[in-house]
C-alpha positions as CSV (number, residue, x, y, z in Angstrom):
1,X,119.2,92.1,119.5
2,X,115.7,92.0,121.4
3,X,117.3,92.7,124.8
4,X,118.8,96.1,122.7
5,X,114.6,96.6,121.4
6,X,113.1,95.9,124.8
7,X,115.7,98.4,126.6
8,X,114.6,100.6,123.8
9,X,111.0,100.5,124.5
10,X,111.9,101.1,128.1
11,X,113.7,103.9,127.0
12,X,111.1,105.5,125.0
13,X,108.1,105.1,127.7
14,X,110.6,107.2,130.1
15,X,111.2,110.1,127.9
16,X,106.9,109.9,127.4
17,X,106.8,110.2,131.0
18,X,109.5,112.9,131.6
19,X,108.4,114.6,128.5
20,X,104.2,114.2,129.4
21,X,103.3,113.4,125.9
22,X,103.4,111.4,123.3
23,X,101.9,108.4,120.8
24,X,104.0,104.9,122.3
25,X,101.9,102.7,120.0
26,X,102.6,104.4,117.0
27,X,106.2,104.6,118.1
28,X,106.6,101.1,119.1
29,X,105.1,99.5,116.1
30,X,107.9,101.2,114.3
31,X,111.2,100.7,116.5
32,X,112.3,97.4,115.6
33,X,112.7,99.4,111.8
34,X,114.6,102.1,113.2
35,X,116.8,100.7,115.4
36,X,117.8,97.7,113.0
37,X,118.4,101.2,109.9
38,X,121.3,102.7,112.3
39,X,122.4,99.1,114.0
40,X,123.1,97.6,110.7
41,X,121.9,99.2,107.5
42,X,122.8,103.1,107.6
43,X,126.5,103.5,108.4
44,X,125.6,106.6,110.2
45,X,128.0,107.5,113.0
46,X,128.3,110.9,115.1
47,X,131.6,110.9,113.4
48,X,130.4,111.0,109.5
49,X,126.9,112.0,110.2
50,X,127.9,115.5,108.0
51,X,129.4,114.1,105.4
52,X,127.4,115.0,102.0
53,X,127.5,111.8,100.7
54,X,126.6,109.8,103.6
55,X,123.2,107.8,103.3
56,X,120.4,109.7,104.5
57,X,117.1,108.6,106.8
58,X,114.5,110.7,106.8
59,X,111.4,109.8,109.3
60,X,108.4,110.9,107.9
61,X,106.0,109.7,110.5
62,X,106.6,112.5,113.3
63,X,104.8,110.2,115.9
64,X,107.6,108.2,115.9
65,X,110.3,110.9,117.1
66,X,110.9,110.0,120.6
67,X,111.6,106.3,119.1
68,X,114.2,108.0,116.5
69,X,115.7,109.9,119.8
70,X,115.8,107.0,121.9
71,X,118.2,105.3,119.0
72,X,120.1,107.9,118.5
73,X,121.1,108.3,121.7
74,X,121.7,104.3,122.2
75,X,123.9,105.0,118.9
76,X,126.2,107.7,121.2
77,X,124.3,110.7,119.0
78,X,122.8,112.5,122.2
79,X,123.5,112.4,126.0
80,X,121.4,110.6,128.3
81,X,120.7,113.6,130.8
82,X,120.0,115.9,128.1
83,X,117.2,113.8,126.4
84,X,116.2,113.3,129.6
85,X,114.3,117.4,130.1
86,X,112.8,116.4,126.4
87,X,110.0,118.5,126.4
88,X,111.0,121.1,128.7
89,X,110.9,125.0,128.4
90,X,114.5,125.0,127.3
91,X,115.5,121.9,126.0
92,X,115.9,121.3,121.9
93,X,114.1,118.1,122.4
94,X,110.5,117.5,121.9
95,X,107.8,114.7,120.6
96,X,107.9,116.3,117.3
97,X,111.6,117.1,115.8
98,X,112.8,120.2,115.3
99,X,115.8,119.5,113.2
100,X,117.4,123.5,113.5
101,X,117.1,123.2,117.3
102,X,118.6,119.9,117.5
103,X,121.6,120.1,115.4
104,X,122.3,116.6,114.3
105,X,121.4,113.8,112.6
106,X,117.9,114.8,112.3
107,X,116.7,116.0,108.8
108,X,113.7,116.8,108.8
109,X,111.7,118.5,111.5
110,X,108.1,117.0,112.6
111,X,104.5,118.1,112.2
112,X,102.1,117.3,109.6
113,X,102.5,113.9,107.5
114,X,103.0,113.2,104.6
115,X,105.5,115.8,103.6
116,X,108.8,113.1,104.5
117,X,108.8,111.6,101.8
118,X,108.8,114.3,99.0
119,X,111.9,115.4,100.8
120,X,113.3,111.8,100.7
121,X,112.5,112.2,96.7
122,X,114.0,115.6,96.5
123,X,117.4,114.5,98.2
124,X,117.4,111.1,96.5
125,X,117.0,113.1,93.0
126,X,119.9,115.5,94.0
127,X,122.0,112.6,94.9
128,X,121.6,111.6,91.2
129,X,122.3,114.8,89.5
130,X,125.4,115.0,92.1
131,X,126.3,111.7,91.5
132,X,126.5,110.5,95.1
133,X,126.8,107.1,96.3
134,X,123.9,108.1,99.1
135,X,121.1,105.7,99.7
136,X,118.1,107.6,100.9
137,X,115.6,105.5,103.4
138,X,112.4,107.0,104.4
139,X,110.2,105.5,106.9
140,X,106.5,106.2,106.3
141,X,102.9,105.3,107.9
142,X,100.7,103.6,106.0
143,X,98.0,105.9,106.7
144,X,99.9,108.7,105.2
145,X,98.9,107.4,102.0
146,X,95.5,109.0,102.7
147,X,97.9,112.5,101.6
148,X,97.8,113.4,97.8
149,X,102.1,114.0,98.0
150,X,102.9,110.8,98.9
151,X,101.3,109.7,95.9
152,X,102.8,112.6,93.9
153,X,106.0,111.5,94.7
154,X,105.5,108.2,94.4
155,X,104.6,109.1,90.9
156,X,107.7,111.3,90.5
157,X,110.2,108.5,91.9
158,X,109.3,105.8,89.6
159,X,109.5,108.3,86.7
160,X,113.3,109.2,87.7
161,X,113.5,105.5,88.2
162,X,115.4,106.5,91.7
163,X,117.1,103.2,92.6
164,X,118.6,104.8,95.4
165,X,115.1,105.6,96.9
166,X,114.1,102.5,99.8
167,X,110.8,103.4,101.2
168,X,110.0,101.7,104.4
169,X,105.7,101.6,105.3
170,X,104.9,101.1,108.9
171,X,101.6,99.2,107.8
172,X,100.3,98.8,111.2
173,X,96.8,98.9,109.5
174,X,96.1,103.0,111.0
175,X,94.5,103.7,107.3
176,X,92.6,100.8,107.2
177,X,90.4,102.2,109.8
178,X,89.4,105.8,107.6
179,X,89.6,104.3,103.9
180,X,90.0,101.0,102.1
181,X,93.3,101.6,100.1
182,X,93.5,98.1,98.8
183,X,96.8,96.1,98.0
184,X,99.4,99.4,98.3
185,X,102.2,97.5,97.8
186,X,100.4,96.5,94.5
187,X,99.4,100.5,93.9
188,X,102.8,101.7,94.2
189,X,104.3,98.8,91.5
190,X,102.1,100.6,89.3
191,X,104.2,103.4,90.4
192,X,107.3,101.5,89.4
193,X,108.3,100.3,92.8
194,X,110.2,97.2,93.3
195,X,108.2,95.9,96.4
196,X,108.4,93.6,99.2
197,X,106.6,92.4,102.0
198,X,107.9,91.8,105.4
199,X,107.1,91.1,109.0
200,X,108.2,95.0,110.4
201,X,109.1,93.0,113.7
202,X,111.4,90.6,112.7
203,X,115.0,92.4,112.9
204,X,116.2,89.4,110.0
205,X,113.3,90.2,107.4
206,X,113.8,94.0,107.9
207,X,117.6,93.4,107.1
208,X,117.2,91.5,104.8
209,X,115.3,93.5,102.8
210,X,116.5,96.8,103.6
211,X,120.0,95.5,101.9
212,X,118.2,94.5,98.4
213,X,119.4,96.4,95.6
214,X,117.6,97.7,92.5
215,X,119.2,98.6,89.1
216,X,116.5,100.9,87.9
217,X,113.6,101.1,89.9
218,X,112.9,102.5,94.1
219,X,112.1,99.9,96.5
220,X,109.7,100.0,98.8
221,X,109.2,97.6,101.6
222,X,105.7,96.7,103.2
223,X,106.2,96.5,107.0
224,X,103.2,94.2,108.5
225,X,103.4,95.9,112.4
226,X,101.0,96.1,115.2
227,X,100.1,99.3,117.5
228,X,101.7,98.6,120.6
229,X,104.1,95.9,119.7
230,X,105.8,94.7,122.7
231,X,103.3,95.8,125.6
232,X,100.0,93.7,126.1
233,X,98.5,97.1,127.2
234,X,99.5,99.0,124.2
235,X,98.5,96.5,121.9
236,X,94.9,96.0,123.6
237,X,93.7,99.7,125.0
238,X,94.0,102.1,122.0
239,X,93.9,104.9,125.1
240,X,97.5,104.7,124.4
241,X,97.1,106.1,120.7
242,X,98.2,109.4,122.7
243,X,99.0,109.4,126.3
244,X,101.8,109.7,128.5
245,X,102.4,107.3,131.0
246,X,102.5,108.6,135.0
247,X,105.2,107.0,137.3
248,X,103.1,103.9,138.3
249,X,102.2,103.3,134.3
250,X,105.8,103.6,133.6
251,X,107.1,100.6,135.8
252,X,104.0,98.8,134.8
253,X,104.1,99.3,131.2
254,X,108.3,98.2,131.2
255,X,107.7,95.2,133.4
256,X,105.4,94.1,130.4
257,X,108.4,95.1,127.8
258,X,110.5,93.0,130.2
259,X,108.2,89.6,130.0
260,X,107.4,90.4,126.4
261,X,107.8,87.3,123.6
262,X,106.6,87.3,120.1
263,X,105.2,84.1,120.5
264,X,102.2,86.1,122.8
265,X,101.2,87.8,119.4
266,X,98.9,86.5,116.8
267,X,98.4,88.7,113.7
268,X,95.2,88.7,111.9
């Protein structure tokens, strides 16, 4: 499974470059999640990806789109020289989703945060009063907790006791640098959460949690990440929070993804 991540991260500093823009530390401290939610979790196939009671995954943090892409099209969603113009004057792909352009497993479309998770609520709730087996999985930044509707709906899933709601927190520590939020794992149990706290880069703890069931309350999971996971210079120059790479950045930046172990990390 790393070699499938570290082509991954290869992939998604290419369509940076081809595309001229994009946020590849936000996006890489949140892959590992995404690509374990369609490898092993999700059951979604470009086969049943219509079908109205599959599960649903809604990616709330936009920054991470070209991440989502890169997945997809590992997962046989998208072709390879079509992702490839991302960003183009023509093309339906972009660094921010636009889910009526793209036509496909994309369902929501990217720009301000905070506003993926009510929809995750909202679907989750309609899968109730339809009775549908769907699971809904949201994926989340921490510091989109800074937004007064993720705490709204927070507020509104634990009152519908919405055990078909997972919420999934990229806590790579971005609100931690505007506001002290505390324990929000802690916070959102007071919601009514069942919660649990993980290490977001380890593809065994995210599975293992993102297959816990609840009998009456949402889950969310508490994904410890770092910016940058899996490049030394993404991790250590936060130039990248937004920048492309050029040609000779590109084959730089992959040989690092290459040589890349977890054992080079140390969290704090």
């Amino acid at each position: 499974m790393m070699d499938e991540i570290k082509a991954l991260r290869k992939r998604v500093l290419e369509l940076l470059h081809y595309g001229g823009d994009g946020n590849p530390q936000s996006i890489f401290s949140a892959l590992d999640i995404l690509w374990v939610l369609y490898d092993q979790i999700l059951g979604i196939t470009p086969e049943n990806y219509k079908n109205p009671d599959r599960n649903f995954f809604v990616l709330s943090k936009g920054q991470a789109i070209p991440g989502l892409l890169a997945v997809l099209e590992r997962q046989g969603f998208f072709d390879t020289s079509e992702l490839n113009g991302i960003c183009s004057f023509d093309s339906r792909f972009s660094v921010q989703a636009d889910r009526i352009k793209i036509k496909g497993p994309i369902e929501t479309s990217g720009g301000s945060l905070g506003h993926g998770l009510p929809m995750a609520v909202g679907i989750a709730l309609a899968s109730k009063i339809t009775r549908s087996p769907s699971k809904v999985y949201t994926l989340v930044g921490d510091g989109e907790f800074n937004e007064g509707t993720m705490w709204e709906s927070a507020l509104l899933a634990g009152h519908k006791k919405l055990n078909n709601l997972h919420i999934i927190v990229d806590d790579n520590d971005s609100i931690g640098k505007m506001i002290d939020m505390g324990n929000l794992g802690e916070k959102l149990e007071t919601f009514g959460f069942k919660t649990s706290y993980i290490d977001g880069h380890d593809p065994v703890q995210i599975k293992k949690a993102l297959k816990t069931k609840s009998e009456n309350q949402p889950m969310v999971t508490i994904a410890k990440t770092i910016r940058g996971y899996g490049s030394k210079t993404l991790m250590e120059d936060n130039r990248w929070f937004h920048k492309a790479p050029d040609k000779d950045e590109l084959n730089t930046l992959c040989k690092e993804v290459e040589y890349f172990a977890k054992s080079d990390v140390s969290y704090n």
